[in-house]
VEXDREN-2710 file (C-alpha; in Angstrom, 1 decimal):
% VEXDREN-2710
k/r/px/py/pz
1/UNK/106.6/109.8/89.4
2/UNK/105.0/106.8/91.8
3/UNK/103.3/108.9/95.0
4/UNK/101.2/106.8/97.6
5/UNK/99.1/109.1/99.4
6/UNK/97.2/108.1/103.0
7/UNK/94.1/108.9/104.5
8/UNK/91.7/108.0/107.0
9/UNK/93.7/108.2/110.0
10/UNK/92.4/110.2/113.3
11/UNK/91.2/109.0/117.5
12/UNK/89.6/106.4/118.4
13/UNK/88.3/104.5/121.3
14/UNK/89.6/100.7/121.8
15/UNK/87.2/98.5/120.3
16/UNK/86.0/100.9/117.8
17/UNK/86.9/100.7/113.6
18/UNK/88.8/102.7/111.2
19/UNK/89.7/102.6/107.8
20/UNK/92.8/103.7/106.1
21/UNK/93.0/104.6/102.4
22/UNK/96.1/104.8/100.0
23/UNK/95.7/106.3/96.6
24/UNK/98.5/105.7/94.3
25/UNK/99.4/108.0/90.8
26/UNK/102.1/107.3/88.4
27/UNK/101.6/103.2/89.1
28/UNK/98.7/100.1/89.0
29/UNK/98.7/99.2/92.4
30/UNK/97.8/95.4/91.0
31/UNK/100.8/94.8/89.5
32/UNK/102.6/93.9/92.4
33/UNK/102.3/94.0/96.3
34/UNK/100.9/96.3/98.3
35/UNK/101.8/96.5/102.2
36/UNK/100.4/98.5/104.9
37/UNK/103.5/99.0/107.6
38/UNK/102.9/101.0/111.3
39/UNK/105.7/102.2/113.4
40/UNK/104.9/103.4/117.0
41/UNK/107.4/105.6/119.0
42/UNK/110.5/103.5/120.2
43/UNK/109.5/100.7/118.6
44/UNK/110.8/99.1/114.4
45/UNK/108.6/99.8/111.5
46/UNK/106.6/97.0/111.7
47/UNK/104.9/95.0/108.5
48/UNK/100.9/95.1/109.1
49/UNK/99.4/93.3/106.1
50/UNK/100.2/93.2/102.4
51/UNK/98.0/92.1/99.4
52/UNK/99.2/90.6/96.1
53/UNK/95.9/91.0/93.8
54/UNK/96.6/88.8/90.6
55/UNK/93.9/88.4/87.9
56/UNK/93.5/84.6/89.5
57/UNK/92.7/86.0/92.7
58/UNK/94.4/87.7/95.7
59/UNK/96.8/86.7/97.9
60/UNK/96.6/88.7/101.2
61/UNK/99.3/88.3/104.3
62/UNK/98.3/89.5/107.4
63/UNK/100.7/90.1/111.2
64/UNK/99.9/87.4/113.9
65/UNK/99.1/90.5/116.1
66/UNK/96.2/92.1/114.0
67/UNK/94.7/88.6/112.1
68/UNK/91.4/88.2/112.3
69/UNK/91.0/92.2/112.9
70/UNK/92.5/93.7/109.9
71/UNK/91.9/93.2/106.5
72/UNK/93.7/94.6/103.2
73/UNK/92.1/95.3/100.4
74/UNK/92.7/96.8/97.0
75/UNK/89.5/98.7/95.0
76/UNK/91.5/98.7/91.2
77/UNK/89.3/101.0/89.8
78/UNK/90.1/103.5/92.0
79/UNK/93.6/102.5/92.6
80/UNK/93.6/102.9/95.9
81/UNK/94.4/100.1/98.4
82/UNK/92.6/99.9/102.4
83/UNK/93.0/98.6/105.6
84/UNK/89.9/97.9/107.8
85/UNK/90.6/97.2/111.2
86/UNK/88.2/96.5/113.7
87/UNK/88.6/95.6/117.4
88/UNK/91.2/98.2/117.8
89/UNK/93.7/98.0/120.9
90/UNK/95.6/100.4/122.6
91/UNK/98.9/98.5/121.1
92/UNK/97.4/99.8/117.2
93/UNK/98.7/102.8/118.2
94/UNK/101.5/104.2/115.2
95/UNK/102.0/106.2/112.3
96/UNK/100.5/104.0/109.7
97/UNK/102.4/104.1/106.3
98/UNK/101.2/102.0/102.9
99/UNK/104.4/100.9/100.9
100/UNK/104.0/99.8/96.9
101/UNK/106.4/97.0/95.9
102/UNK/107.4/98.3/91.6
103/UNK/109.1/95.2/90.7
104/UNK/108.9/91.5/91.8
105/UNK/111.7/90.8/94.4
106/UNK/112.0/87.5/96.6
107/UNK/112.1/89.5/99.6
108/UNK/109.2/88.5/102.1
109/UNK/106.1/90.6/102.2
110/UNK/107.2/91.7/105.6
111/UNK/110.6/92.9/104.9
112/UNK/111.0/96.7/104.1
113/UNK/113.4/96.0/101.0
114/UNK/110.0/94.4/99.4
115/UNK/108.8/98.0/99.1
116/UNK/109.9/100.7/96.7
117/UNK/107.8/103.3/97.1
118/UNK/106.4/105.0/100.7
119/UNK/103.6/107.3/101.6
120/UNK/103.8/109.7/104.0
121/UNK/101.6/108.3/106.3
122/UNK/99.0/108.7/108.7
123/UNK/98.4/108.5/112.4
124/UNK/96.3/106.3/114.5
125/UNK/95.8/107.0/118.3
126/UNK/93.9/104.4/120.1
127/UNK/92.8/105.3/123.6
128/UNK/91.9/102.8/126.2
END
């Protein structure tokens, strides 16, 4: 059984850092994509960055609204995928949820029918 499991979520001031975790059993994270996805109340699930980590070098996809302030990354050896994001706005605000694509599908990295498997995810509150 494939489980994703967040971490790392919690308060912070806009302008300030956090870093989310998402440990994966039961799958290799490398084998396929990985996406980080945020949804904040009223609003879609929204596609934040994804990260595609082939043996010739990864391939990372980030949302016009957090390039350049996000970054995705996958530590193999632990299995466990992060975001980083820095320069945190008010608008960051969401649940934050890490998705694991099992199987390659033509789907865009940003579409939810990419994804397979969903953690339960984790909450990010940025005040202004």
């Amino acid at each position: 059984q494939v489980q994703l499991t967040e971490s790392g979520g919690g308060s912070v001031q806009a302008g300030g850092s956090m870093t989310l975790s998402c440990e994966a059993s039961g799958y290799t994270l490398s084998n396929n994509f990985v996406g980080w996805w945020r949804q904040a109340p009223g609003k879609e699930r929204e596609g934040v960055a994804a990260l595609l980590a082939p043996d010739s070098g990864d391939l990372s996809y980030y949302a016009d609204s957090v390039k350049g302030r996000f970054t995705i990354s996958l530590d193999q050896a632990k299995n466990t995928a992060y975001l980083h994001m820095t320069q945190l706005k008010a608008q960051d605000t969401a649940q934050y949820y890490c998705a694991a694509a099992l199987q390659p599908k033509p789907a865009r990295w940003d579409s939810p029918e990419k994804y397979d498997v969903w953690g339960q995810g984790t909450q990010v509150t940025v005040s202004s």
